[in-house]
N, C-alpha and C positions, 0 to 999 in steps of 0.2 A: 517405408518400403512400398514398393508399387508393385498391379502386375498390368501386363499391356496384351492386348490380342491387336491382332492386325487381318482382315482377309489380303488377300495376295494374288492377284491374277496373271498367270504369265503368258503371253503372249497373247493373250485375250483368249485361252481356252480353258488349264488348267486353274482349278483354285485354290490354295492351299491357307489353314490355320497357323499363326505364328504368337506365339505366346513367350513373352519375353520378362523377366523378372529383375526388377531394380530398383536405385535408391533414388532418383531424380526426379520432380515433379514434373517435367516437361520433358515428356519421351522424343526421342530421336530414332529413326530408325535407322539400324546397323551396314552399313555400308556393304560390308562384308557378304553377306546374303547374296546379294546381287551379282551378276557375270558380265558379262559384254556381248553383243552380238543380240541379246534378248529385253522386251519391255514389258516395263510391270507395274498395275495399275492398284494403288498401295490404299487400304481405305482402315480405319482406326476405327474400329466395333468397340471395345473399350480402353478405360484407363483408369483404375482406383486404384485405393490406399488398402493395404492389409495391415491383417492385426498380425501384433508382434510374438510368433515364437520363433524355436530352432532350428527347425525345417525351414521355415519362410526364410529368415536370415539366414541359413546355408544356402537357400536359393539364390537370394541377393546376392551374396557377398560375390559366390562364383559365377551370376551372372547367367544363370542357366535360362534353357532356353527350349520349348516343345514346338514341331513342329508336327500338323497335323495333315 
């Protein structure tokens, strides 16, 4: 189980935190996130492995996701 932050620039003003929780070593970032009409300069602060409890795997499993 992984967690990934992401910074997020949008439109080259606003910057936002994106902290995403999952099972894959090699993160993707979520399509869905993004709109149309707008551009976002996407940069990968980190990416490790977590240690295994219940909480972290409820995280996983649903995929959740903090946006800051």
């Amino acid at each position: 189980m992984y967690k990934t932050i992401w910074a997020i620039k949008i439109d080259g003003t606003e910057t936002v935190e994106f902290t995403y929780y999952h099972f894959g070593k090699t993160p993707k970032f979520p399509s869905w996130y993004m709109e149309e009409g707008y551009w976002y300069e996407i940069e990968m602060l980190w990416n490790f492995k977590l240690n295994i409890s219940i909480k972290t795997f409820c995280k996983c499993l649903f995929h959740n996701y903090i946006i800051k």
